[in-house]
C-alpha positions as CSV (number, residue, x, y, z in Angstrom):
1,X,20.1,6.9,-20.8
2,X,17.0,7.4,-23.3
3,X,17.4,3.2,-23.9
4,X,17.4,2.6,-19.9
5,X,14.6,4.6,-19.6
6,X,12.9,3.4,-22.5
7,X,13.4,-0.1,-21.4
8,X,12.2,0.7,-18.2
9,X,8.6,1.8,-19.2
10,X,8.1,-0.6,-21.2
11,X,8.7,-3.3,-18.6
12,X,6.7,-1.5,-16.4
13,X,3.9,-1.1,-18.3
14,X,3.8,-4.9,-19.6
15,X,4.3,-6.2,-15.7
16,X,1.5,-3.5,-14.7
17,X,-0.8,-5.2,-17.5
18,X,0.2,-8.7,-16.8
19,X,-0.5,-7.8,-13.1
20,X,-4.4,-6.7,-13.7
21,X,-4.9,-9.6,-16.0
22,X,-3.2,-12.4,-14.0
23,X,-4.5,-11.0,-10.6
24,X,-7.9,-11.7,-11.6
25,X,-7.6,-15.5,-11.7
26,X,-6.8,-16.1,-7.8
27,X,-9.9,-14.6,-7.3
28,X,-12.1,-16.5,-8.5
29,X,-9.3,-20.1,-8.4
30,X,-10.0,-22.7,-5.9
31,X,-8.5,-21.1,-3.0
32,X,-5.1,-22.9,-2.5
33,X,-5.2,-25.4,-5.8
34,X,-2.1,-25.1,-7.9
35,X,-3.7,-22.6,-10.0
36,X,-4.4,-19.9,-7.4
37,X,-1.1,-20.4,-5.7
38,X,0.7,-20.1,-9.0
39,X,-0.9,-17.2,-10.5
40,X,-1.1,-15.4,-6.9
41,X,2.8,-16.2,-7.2
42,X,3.4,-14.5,-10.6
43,X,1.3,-11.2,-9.6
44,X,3.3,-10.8,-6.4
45,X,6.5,-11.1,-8.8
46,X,5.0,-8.8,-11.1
47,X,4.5,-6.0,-8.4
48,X,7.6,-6.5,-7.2
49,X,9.1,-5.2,-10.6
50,X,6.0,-2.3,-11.0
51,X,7.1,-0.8,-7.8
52,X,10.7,-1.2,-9.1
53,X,10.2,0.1,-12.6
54,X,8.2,3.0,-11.2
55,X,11.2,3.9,-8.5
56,X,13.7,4.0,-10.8
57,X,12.0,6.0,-13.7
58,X,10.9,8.6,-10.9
59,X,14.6,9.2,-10.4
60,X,15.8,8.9,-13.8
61,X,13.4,11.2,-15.5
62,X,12.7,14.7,-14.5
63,X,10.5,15.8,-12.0
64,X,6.9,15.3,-12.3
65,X,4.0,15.6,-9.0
66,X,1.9,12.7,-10.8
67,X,4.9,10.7,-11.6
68,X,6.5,11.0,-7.9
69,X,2.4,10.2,-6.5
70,X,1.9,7.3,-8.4
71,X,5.7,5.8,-7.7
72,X,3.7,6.5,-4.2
73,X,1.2,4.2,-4.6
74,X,3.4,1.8,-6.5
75,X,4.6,1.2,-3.0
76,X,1.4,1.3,-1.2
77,X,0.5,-1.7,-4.0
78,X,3.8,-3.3,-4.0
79,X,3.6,-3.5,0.2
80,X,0.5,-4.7,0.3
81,X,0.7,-7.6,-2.2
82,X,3.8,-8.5,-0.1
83,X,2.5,-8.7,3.0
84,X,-0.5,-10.3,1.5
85,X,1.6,-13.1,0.3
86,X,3.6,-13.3,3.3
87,X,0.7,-14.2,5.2
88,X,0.8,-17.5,4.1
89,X,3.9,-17.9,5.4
90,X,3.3,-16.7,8.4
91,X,0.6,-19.2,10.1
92,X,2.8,-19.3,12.8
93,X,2.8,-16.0,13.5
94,X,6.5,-15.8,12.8
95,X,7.9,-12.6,11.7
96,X,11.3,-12.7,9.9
97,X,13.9,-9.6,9.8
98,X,13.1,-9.7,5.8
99,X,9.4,-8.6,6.8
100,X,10.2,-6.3,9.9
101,X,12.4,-4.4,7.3
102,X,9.5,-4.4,4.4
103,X,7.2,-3.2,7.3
104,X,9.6,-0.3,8.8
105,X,10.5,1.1,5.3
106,X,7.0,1.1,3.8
107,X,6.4,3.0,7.5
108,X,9.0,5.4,6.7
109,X,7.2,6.3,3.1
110,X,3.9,6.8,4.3
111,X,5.5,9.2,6.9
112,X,7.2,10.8,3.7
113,X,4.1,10.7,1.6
114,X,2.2,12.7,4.5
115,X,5.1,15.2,5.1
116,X,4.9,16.1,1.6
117,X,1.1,16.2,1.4
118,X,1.8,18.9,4.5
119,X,4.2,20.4,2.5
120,X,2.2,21.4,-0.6
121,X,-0.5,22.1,1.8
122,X,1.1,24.9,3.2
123,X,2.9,26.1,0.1
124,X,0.0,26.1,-2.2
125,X,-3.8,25.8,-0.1
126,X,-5.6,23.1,-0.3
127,X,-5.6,21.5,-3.8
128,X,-5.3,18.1,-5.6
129,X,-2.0,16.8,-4.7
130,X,-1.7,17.5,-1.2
131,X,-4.7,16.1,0.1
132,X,-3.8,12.8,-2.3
133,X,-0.6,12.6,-1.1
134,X,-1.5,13.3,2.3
135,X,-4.3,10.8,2.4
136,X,-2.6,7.5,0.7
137,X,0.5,8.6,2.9
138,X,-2.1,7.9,6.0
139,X,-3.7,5.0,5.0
140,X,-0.3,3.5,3.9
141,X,0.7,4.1,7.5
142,X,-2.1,2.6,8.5
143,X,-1.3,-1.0,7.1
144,X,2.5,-0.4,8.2
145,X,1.4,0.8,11.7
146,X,-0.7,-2.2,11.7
147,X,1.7,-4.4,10.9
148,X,4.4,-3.0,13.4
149,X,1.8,-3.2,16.3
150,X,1.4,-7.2,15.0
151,X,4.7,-8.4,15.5
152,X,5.5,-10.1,18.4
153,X,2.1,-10.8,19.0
154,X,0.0,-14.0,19.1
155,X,-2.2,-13.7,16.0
156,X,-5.9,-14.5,15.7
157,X,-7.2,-18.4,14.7
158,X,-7.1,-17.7,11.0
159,X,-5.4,-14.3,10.9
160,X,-3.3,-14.8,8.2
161,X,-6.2,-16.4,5.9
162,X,-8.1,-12.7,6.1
163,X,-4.7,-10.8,6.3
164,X,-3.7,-12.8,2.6
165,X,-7.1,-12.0,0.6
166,X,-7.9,-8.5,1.9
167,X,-4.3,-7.1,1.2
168,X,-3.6,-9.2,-2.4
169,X,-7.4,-7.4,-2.8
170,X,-6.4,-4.1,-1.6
171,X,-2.9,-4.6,-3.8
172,X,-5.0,-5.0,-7.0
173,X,-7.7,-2.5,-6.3
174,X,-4.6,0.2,-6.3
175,X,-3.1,-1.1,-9.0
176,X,-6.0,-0.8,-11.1
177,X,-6.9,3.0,-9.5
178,X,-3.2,3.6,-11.1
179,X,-3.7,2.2,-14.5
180,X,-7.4,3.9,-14.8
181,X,-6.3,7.4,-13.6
182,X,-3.3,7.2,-15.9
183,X,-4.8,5.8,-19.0
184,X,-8.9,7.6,-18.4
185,X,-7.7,10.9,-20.0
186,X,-6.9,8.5,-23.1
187,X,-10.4,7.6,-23.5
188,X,-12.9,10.0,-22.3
189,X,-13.1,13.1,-24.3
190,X,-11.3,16.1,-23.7
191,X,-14.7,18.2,-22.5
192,X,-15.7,15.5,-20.2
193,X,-17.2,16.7,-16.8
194,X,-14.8,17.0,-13.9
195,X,-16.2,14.3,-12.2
196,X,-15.3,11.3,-14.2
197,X,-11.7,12.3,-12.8
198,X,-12.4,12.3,-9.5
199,X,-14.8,9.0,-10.2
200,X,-11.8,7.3,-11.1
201,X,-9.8,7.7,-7.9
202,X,-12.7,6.6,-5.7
203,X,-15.0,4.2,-7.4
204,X,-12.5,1.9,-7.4
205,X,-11.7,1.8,-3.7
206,X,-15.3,1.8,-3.0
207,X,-17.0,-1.1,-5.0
208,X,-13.4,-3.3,-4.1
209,X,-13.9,-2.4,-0.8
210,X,-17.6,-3.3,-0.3
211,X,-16.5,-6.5,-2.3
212,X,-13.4,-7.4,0.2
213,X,-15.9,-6.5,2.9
214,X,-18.0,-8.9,1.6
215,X,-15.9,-11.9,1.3
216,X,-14.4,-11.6,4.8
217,X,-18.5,-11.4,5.6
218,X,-18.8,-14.7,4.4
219,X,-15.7,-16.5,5.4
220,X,-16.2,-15.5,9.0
221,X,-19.9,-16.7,9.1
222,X,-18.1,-20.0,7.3
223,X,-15.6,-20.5,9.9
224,X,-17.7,-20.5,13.0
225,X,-20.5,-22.5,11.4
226,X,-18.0,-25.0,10.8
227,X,-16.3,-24.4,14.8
228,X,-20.0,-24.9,15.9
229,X,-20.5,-28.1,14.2
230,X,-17.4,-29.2,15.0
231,X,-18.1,-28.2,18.8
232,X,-21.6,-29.5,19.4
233,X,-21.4,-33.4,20.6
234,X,-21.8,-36.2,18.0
235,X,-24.7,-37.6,20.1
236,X,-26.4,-34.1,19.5
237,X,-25.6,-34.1,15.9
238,X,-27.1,-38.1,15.1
């Protein structure tokens, strides 16, 4: 059991690393050369075996409130680099049973992540764990509920360009909330204001989310300069 475990964490801390380092490069790659494509392709594999990993050692060790929240948000991460990928797939609008049943399960967690959150909230008061759990349950839902409310419906001219980068972005920014908040205590010193703690659950999510914001900013100005010029009559245009 100790060498299951064992090899366990260590593949899901290499995938978890490989996934912050590899997940940078589709960001900044030519969007749809071989190199973004490829490299969005191995994150998405990589999260697939984090969210893995993290389920399994959550059952197979003993029980721990951090480990059980941030198998949590291995989900959360896991669904939304999923979907994120799927969109590309989807320009169609086409929903197969394979994501109707990635979308109802994820569903089913974030209503488990917020029954919990109520849980401690009632047994112990407010505190740390029951508003975390209670909040990423919520906004997990959110995407799912989303997502549920989506299929069978005709989807937007470029829906599934925005639906790819702000979910593979939402993925990483998680990801990288997970690795900071689990590794922080590591680095800052043991006196160090209480804070920096709660700095590294939020900043994160903040400064990716203005970011994300941002880019879809930019690509929507993009698209409907080009749909202007490509509606306005040539003899107009010479």
């Amino acid at each position: 059991m100790k060498t299951l475990i064992f090899t366990l964490l260590i593949t899901h801390i290499l995938t978890g690393f490989t996934a912050l380092l590899v997940g940078l490069v589709p960001m900044f790659a030519k969007k749809g050369s071989r190199l973004h494509n490829l490299t969005g392709l191995v994150y998405v594999y990589c999260m697939i075996t984090v969210a893995i990993t993290a389920l399994l050692l959550c059952v197979l060790q003993p029980f721990k409130m951090m480990r059980l929240f941030l198998t949590g948000i291995a989900v959360f991460s896991f669904y939304l680099s999923m979907s994120g990928w799927r969109a590309t797939k989807q320009k169609d609008g086409r929903v197969t049973i394979l994501d109707k049943a990635l979308i109802y399960v994820t569903a089913l967690v974030s209503v488990a992540m917020v029954g919990f959150g109520i849980y401690l909230l009632v047994l112990n008061g407010p505190s740390f764990f029951p508003i975390l759990f209670s909040f990423f349950g919520v906004l997990t839902f959110t995407f799912a509920g989303r997502d549920i409310k989506a299929i069978n419906q005709p989807m937007e001219k470029m829906h599934w360009f925005f639906q790819h980068f702000t979910r593979m972005g939402g993925s990483y920014i998680a990801t990288f909330t997970a690795a900071l908040v689990t590794n922080i205590s590591r680095v800052l010193p043991a006196n160090s204001p209480e804070w920096t703690a709660i700095a590294s659950w939020i900043a994160p999510g903040i400064i990716g989310g203005m970011l994300i914001g941002r880019t879809v900013t930019y690509y929507k100005k993009k698209f409907a300069e080009k749909e202007a010029k490509q509606a306005t009559p040539q003899s107009l245009v010479a």
